[in-house]
C-alpha positions as CSV (number, residue, x, y, z in Angstrom):
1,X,110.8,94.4,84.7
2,X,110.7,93.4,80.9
3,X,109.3,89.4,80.9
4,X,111.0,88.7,78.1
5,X,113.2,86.3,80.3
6,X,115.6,85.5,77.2
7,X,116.7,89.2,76.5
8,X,118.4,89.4,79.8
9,X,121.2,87.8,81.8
10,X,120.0,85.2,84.7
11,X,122.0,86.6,87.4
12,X,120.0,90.1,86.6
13,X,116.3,87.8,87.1
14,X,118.0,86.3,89.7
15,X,118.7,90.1,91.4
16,X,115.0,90.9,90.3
17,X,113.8,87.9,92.7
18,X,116.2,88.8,95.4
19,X,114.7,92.2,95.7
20,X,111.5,91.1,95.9
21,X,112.4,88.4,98.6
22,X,113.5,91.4,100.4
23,X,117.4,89.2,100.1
24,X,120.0,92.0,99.9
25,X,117.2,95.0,98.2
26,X,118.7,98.1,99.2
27,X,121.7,97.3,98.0
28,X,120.7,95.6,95.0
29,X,118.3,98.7,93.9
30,X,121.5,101.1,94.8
31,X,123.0,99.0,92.5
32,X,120.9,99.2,89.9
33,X,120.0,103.2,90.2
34,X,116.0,102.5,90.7
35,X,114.6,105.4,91.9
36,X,111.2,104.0,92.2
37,X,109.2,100.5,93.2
38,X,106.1,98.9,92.0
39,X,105.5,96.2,93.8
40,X,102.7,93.5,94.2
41,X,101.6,93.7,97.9
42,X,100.5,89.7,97.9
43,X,103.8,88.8,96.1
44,X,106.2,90.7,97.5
45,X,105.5,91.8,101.6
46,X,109.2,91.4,102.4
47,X,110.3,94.0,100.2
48,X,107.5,96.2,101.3
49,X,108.9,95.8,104.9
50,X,112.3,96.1,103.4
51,X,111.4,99.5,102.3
52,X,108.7,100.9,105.3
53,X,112.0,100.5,107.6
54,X,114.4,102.6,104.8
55,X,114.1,106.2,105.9
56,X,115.1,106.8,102.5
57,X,111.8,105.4,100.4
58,X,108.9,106.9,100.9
59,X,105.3,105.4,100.0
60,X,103.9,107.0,97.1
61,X,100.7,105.3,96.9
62,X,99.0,101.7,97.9
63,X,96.0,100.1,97.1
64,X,94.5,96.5,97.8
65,X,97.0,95.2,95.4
66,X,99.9,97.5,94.8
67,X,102.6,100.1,95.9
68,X,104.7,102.7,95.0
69,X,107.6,103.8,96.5
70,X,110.2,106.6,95.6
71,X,114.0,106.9,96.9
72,X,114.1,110.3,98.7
73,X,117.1,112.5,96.7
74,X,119.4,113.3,99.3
């Protein structure tokens, strides 16, 4: 996500803390056609449980700080 808070809407940053709350993120990165997450493991655990219990994204990679998942094509 861009940090230039003022070049998008803020129901968009309000979707782009939902899905990292793990509030409503399947749906919302459906919505949004990601294909692939970076996330911040100290930030954002509820997404990363959102996602371990998806069948459908797939842990690319994970470190002390980060991972990496990809949506499976179906």
């Amino acid at each position: 996500m861009d940090p230039r808070v003022e070049l998008y809407p803020y129901e968009q940053w309000l979707d782009y803390i939902r899905i990292g709350q793990g509030t409503r993120s399947l749906s919302l990165l459906a919505e949004y056609g990601a294909d692939r997450v970076l996330l911040d493991r100290k930030m954002q655990p509820e997404l990363s449980l959102v996602l371990t219990a998806d069948a459908s994204w797939v842990k690319e990679y994970e470190d002390d700080y980060a991972e990496i998942w990809t949506r499976r094509v179906p």
